[in-house]
C-alpha positions in Angstrom: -44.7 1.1 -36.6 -45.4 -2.6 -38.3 -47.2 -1.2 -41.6 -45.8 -0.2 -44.8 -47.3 3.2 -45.6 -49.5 4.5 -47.2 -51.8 2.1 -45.4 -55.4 2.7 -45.4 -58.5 1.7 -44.0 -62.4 2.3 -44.7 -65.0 0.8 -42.7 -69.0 0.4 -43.0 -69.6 3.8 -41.8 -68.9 5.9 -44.8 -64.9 6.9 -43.6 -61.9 6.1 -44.9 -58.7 7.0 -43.5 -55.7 6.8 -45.2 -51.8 7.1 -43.1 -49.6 8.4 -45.8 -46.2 8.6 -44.0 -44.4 8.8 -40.9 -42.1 11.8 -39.7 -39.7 11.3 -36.7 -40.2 13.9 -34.1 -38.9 14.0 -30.1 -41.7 11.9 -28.7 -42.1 9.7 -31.5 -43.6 9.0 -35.3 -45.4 12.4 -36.2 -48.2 10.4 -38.7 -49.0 12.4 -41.6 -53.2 11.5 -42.5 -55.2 11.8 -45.1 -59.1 11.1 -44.7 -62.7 11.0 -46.5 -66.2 11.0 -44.4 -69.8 10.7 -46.0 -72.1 13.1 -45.3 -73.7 12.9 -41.5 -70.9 10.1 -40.9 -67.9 10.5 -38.5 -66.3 9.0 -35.4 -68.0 8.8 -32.1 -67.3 10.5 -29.0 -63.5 9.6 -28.4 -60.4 10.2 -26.5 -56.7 9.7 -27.3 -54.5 10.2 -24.2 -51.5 10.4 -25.7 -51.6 12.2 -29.3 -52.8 15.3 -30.6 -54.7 15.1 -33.9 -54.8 18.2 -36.6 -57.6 18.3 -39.0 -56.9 20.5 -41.9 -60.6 20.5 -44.6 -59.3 20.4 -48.3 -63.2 19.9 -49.4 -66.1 20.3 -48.0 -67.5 21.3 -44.1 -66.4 19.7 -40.8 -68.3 19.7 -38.2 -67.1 19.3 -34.6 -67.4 19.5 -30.3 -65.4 18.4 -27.5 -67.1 17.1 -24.6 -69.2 19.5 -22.8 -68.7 22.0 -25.4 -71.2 23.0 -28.4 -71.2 21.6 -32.3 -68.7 24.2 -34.3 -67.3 24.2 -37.7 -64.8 24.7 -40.5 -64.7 24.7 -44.0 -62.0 24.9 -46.9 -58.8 25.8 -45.5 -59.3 25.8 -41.7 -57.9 24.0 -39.6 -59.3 22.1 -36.2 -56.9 20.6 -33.7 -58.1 18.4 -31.0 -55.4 18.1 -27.9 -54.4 14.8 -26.0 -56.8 13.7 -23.1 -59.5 15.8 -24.5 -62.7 13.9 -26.0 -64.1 14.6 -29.3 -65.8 13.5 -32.1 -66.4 14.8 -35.7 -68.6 14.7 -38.5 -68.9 15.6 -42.0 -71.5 18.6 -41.7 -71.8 19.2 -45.4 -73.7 17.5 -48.5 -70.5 16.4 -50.3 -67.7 13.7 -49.2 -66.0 15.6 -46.3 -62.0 15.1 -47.2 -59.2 16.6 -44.3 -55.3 16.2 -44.3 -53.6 16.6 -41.1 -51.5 14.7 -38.4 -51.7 12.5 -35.5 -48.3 13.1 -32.9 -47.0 10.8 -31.6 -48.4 8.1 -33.3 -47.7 5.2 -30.7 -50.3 2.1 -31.9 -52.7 4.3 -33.3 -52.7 2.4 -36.9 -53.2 -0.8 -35.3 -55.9 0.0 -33.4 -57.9 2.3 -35.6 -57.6 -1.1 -38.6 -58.2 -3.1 -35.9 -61.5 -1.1 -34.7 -62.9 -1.1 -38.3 -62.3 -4.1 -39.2 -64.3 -5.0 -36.2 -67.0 -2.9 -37.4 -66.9 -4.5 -40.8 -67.5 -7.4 -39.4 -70.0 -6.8 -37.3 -71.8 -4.6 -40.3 -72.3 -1.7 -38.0 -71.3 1.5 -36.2 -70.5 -0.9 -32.8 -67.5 -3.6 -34.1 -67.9 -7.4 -33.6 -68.3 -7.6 -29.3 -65.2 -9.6 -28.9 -63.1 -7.8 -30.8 -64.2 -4.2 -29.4 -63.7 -6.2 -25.6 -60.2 -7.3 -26.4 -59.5 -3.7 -28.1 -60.9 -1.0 -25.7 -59.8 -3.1 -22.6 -56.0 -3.9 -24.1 -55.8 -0.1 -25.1 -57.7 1.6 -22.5 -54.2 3.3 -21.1 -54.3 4.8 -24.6 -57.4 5.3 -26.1 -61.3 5.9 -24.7 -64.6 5.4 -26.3 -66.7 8.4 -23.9 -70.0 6.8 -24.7 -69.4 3.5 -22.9 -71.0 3.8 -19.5 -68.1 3.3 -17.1 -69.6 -0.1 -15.2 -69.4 -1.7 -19.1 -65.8 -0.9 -19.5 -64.7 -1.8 -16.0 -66.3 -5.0 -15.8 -68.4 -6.2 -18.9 -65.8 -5.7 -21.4 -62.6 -7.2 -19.6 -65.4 -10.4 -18.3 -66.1 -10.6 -22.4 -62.5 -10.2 -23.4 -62.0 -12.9 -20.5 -64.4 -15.2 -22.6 -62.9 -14.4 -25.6 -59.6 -15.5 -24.8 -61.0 -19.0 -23.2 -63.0 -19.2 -26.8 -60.0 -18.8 -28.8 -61.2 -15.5 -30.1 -58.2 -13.5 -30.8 -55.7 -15.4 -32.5 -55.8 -12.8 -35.4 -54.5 -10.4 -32.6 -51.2 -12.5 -31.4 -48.8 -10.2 -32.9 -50.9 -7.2 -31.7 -48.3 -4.1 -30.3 -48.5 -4.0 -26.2 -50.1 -1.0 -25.4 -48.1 2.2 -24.6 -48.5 3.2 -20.6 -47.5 6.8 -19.6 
């Protein structure tokens, strides 16, 4: 992992997510999280094929679904744990800021790509980060991480053809020292 912990990140969207430390474990960093959501605010539909993520609620109500299933939630206490290869999302369901400690195992480039995503969306201003950078992220990272709500014709061929422009533009010189992404 290339960041000094505790790193964290907040984007235009009301979340903040904070990395607190990193614990060795037999497939890699265990990642030890810490993070804050406004109310009605959360991340999108997503998949991580390669890490399991624990959500424990220290304040406040969660709610949650993976695909195809129906909304649930948790409260104070409770704990939600969303497998690898499995999409979800998650919202803060409550009135208050929605604050959750927990875990993401192994960890792999998750830090990088999760700053690297909202700073995208805080440059863009909105939910959907700046178009070259979400090309060059969600193609490069695609053997680890899925955005569900991208129709697949947009991520097999209109991303990687914008990524492609990108690159001949000069776009991603902020991403030269980017990690190479983790294939299983």
């Amino acid at each position: 992992m290339n960041y000094i912990l505790p790193h964290a990140i907040e984007n235009v969207l009301g979340e903040k997510l904070v990395f607190l430390s990193a614990e060795k474990g037999e497939e890699g960093d265990k990642l030890i999280v810490e993070n804050f959501v406004d109310p009605g605010f959360g991340p999108i539909m997503h998949t991580h094929w390669l890490q399991d993520e624990s959500l424990t609620v220290v304040k406040g109500r969660i709610g949650y679904m993976v695909k195809g299933g129906t909304e649930q939630f948790a409260g104070e206490g409770e704990t939600v744990l969303f497998k690898r290869g499995v999409a979800h999302r998650f919202w803060n369901a409550g009135e208050e800021e929605l604050h959750c400690r927990g875990w993401i195992y192994p960890a792999h480039n998750i830090v990088f790509y999760l700053t690297s995503i909202f700073e995208a969306q805080n440059k863009s201003g909105k939910a959907q980060p700046e178009a070259f950078d979400g090309a060059y992220l969600i193609t490069r990272y695609k053997s680890e991480f899925d955005v569900d709500i991208i129709p697949p014709f947009v991520k097999k061929v209109i991303l990687p053809v914008t990524c492609f422009i990108g690159k001949l533009l000069g776009k991603y010189k902020h991403f030269e020292h980017a990690p190479a992404p983790v294939r299983k």
